[in-house]
VOGU-3710 file (C-alpha; in Angstrom, 3 decimals, decimal comma):
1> xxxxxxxxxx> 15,973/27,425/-10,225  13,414/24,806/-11,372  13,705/21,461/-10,250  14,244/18,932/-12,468  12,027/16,075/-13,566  14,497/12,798/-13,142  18,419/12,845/-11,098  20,161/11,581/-14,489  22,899/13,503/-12,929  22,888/11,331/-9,821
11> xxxxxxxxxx> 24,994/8,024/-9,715  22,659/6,527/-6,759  20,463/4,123/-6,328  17,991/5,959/-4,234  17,769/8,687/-6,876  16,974/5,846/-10,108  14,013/4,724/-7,303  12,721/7,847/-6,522  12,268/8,326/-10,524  9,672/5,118/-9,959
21> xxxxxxxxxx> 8,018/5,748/-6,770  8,943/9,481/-5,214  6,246/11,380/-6,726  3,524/12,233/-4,252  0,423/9,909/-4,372  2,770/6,474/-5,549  3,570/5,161/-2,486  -0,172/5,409/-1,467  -1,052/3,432/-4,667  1,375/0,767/-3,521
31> xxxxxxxxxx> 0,709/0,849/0,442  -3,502/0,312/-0,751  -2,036/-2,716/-2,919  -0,372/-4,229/-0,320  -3,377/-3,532/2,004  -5,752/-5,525/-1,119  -7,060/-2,909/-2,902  -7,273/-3,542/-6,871  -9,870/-1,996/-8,519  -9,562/1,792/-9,689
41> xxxxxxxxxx> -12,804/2,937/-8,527  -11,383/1,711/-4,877  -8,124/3,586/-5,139  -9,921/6,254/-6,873  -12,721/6,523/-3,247  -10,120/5,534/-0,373  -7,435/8,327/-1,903  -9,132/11,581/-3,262  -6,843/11,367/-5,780  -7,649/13,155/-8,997
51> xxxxxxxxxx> -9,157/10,654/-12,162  -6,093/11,406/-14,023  -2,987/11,007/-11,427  -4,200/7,854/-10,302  -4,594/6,583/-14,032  -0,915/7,970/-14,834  0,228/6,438/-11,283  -1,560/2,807/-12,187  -0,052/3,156/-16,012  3,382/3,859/-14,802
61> xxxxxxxxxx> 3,782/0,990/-11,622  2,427/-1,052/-14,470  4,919/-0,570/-17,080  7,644/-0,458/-13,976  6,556/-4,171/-13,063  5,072/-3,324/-9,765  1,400/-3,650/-10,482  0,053/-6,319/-12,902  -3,030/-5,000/-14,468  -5,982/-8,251/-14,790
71> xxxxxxxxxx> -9,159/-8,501/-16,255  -11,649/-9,616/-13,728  -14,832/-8,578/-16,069  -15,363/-9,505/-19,876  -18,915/-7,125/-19,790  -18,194/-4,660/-19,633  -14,300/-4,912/-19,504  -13,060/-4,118/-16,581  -9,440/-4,937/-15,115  -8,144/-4,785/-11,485
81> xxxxxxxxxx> -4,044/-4,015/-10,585  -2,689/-6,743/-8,809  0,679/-6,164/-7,051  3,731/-8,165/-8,255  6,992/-9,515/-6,247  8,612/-6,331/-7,220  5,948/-4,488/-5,926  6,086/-6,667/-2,799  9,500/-6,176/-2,424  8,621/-2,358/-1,220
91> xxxxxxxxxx> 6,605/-3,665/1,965  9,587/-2,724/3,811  9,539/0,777/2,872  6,291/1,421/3,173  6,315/-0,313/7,002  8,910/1,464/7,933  7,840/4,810/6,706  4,782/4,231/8,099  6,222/3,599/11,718  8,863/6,792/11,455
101> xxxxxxxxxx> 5,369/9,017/10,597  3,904/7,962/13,943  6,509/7,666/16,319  7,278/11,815/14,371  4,014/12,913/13,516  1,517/11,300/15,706  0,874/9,570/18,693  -2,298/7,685/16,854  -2,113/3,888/16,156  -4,266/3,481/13,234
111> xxxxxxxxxx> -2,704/0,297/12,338  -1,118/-2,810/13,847  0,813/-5,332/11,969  0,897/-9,295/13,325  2,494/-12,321/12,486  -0,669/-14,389/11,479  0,385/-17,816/12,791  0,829/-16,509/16,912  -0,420/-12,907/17,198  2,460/-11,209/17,640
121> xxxxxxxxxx> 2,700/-7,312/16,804  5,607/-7,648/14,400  9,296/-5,260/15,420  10,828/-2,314/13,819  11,598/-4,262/11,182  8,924/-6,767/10,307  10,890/-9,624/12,197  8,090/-11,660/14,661  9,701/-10,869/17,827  7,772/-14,434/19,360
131> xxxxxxxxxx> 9,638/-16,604/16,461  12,221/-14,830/15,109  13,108/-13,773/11,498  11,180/-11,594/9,443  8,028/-12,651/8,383  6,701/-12,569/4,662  3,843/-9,998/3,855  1,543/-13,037/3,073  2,154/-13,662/7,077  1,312/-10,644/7,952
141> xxxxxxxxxx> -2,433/-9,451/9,361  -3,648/-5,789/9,436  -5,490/-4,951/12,578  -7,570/-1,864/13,063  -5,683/0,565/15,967  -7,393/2,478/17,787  -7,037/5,800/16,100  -9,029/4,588/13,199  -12,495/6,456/12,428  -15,197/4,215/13,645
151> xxxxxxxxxx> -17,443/5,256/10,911  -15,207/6,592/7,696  -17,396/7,422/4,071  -15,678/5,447/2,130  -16,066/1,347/1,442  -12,579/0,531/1,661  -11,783/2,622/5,183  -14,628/0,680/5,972  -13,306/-2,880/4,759  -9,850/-1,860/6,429
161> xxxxxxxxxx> -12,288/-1,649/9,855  -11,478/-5,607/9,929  -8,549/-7,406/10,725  -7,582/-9,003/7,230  -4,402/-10,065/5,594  -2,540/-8,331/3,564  -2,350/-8,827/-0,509  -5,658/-10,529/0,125  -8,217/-8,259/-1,960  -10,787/-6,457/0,152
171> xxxxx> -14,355/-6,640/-0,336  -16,268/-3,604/-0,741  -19,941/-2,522/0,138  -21,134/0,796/-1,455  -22,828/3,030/0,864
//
């Protein structure tokens, strides 16, 4: 039996949000955002992801309201995919699926998330165990772990080499 394309059948709300974001390379699209990653070529280079998934990916989390595609270029045009607060909203998700993959899968820290204002390596559930409560993803600073490739091909592994913040856009060197 072939599965189907979309759980119409299903009265759930996980099922109406896996129609959005369950398909394979999505929640990559939207874990880069979050990371600062906004131009195509950029998603295109840190992903492997074939030309034409990522452009149906970016097409659909744009019509879905999670990306906001901008023009950052008049010549030639060019346009960059911003994440929106709906898009934000999914920072939980994609922390905490990130977290059960390597306390299940691996062993490797390739990323720590702190609270910017003290340091702090942020709990289970992005609270700030040093000052309590959860703390926004504009709080919240990507450190390199130590399982990271020192010296990774691509410009934005590279950029991700730094401690930044997240939904501030990365800056990319070609090689």
């Amino acid at each position: 039996m072939a599965l189907g394309k979309d759980y119409a059948t299903q009265e759930c709300s996980i099922a109406r949000a896996l129609e959005v974001i369950g398909e394979r390379w999505t929640l990559l699209v939207i874990r880069d955002a979050l990371y600062g990653v906004r131009r195509y070529n950029d998603f295109l280079t840190h992903l492997g992801i074939p030309r034409a998934v990522l452009a149906a990916r970016l097409q659909m989390l744009t019509a879905e309201g999670i990306l906001e595609k901008r023009r950052y270029q008049e010549s030639p045009p060019r346009d960059e995919y911003v994440i929106t607060e709906r898009g934000i909203a999914l920072w939980p998700t994609v922390r905490s699926l990130g977290r059960w993959g390597r306390e299940h899968f691996s062993d490797t820290q390739l990323r720590r998330f702190e609270h910017v204002d003290c340091g702090t390596e942020l709990g289970a559930y992005g609270e700030c165990p040093t000052c309590g409560g959860v703390v926004p993803v504009e709080d919240v600073v990507m450190v390199p772990g130590t399982g990271l490739d020192p010296n990774p091909t691509d410009p934005v592994s590279r950029a991700f080499l730094k401690s930044k913040r997240l939904l501030e856009p990365i800056e990319t060197v070609p090689v």
